[in-house]
N, C-alpha and C positions, 0 to 999 in steps of 0.2 A: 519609451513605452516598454509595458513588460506582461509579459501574460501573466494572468489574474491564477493562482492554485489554491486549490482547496485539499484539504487533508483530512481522510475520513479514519477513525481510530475506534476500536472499543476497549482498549485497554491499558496497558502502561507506556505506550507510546515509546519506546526506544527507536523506530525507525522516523518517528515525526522528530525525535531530536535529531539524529546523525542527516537529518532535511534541512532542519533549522541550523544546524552546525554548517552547513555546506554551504548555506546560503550568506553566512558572517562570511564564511571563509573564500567566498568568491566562484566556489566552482557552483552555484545555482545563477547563475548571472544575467538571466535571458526571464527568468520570473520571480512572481513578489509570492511567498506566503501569507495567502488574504483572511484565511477564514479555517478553523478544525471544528470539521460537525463528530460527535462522538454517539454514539450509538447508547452509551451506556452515561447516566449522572455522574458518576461514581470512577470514571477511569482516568487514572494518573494523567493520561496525556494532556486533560484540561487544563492541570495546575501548571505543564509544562507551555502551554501555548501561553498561559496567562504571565507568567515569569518572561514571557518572550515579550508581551504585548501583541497580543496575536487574540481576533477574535473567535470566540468558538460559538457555537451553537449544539443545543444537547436535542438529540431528538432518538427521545426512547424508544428502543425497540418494544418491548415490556407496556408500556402504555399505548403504542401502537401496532397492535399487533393482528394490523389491517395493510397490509403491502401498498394497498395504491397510498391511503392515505400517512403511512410512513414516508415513502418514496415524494409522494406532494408536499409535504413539511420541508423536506432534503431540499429538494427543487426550487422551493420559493427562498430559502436562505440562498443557494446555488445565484439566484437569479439577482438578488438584493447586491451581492458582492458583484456582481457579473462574472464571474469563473468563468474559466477557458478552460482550464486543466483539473483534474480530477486524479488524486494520489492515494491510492488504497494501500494505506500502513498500520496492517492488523485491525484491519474491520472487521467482523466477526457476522455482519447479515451478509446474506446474498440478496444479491440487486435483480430485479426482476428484467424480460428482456426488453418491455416500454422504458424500463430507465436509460438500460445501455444503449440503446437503437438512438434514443434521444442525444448521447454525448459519444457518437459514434468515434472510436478512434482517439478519444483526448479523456476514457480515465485509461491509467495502467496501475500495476498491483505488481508485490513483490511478493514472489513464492520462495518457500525453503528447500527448494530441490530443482533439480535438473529436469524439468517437465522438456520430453513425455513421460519420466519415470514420477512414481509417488505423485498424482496431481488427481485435483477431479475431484467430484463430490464425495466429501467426508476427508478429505486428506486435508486436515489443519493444525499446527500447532506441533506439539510434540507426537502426535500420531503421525506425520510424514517421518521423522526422525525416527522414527520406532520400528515402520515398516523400511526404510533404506537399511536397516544395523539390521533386521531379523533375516532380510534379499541376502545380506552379505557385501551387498556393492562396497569398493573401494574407493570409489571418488561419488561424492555429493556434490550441493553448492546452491545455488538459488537464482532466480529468475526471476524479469524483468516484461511483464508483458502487456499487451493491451489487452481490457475486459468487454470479454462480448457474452453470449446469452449463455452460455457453456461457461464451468466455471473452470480456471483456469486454462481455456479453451483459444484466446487472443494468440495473434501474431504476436511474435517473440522480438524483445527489442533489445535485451542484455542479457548474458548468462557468464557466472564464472563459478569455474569450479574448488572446491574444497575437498582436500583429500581425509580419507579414514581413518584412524589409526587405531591400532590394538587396545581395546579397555574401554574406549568410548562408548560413554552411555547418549542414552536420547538427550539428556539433560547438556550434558559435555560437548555433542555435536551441535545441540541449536545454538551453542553459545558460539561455539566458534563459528557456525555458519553465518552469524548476524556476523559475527567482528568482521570477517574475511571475505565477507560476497556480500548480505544483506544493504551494510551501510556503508558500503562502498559505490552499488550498482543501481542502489535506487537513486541519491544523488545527481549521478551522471546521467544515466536515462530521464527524469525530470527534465536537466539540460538541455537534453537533444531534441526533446519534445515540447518545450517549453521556446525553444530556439526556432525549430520547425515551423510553432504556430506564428510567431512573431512572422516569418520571414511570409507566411502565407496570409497575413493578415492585409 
C-alpha cells in the first residue's frame, strides 16, 4: 500500500521532476505519484508528468476565477484519484482556508528561504531572492512545510541552509537554492509524510 500524492504546479515544474526523480531513485518509497493538477494549460510541468506517465488535470485559474468553484474542480479530481498527500511545487494560486481546513496537515509546500525570514504574502519567486541579497543575509536555503490558512504560515517539517556568496544575483541564488535545498528537501519531506500517513492509516 502507498499513499496516493498529488502534485500541484503552475509552471515549468523543476521541483515535480527532482519528486519524479526521487521516486525512480527510491527515496520516495512510502508513495505513488498519482495525479499533477496545474493551475495553468500552458506549464512545462504537464509535458513533464506526461513523459512520466503520470496523469494531470489542468484547472485554470484564468477560467476560474471564482475560488470556491476553482477549489471544487481541484477537489473532485483530489477525490477521483483518492489523494492522501498534497505537494505544492510552484503553484502560484493561493488556496483558500475551506481548502486547507479540509486536507488538514497532508498538503506541504516548498519555500525558497529560511521562513521566518522572506515568507508571507507576496514573497514568491525571484522576489524572495531579491529581498534575502538587498537584507544582506549570508546564509539562505528553503523550506519544507505544512499549508494552513496563512501563507507560508505551516508547521515546519525540513529546512536546509544554503550559504551567500559575493556577486550572487537573484537569478544565481534561486538556482542554487533549488540545486542545494529545494530538490533535495522536498523529496525527503514527501517521504516522511508520505511514511507517516501509511503508518497512521
Amino acid at each position: 500500500m502507498l499513499t496516493n500524492i498529488a502534485v500541484f504546479v503552475s509552471g515549468g515544474g523543476t521541483n515535480l521532476q527532482a519528486l519524479i526523480d526521487a521516486e525512480k531513485a527510491g527515496i520516495i518509497k512510502s508513495g505513488k505519484i498519482k495525479l499533477v493538477v496545474s493551475s495553468s494549460p500552458t506549464a512545462y510541468a504537464l509535458e513533464r508528468a506526461k513523459n512520466n506517465g503520470i496523469d494531470s488535470v489542468v484547472v485554470s485559474r484564468k477560467e476560474n476565477p471564482d475560488q470556491k468553484a476553482f477549489e471544487e474542480k481541484i477537489c473532485k479530481a483530489l477525490d477521483e484519484y483518492k489523494i492522501d498527500l498534497i505537494v505544492l511545487a510552484g503553484f502560484m494560486s493561493i488556496l483558500s482556508e475551506d481548502f486547507t481546513k479540509r486536507y488538514e496537515e497532508r498538503i506541504i509546500n516548498v519555500h525558497p528561504s529560511l521562513i521566518p525570514s522572506f515568507c508571507g504574502k507576496g514573497f514568491y519567486g525571484l522576489r524572495v531572492h531579491e529581498a534575502a541579497l538587498a537584507y544582506g543575509v549570508k546564509v539562505s536555503g528553503a523550506t519544507v512545510h505544512f499549508v494552513n490558512e496563512i501563507p507560508d504560515g505551516g508547521k515546519i517539517i525540513l529546512q536546509k541552509a544554503v550559504e551567500i556568496k559575493d556577486g550572487d544575483t537573484p537569478e544565481i541564488l534561486q538556482k542554487r537554492i533549488m540545486e542545494e535545498a529545494e530538490w533535495k528537501i522536498l523529496p525527503e519531506a514527501t517521504e516522511i509524510i508520505s511514511k507517516k500517513m501509511l503508518e497512521e492509516k
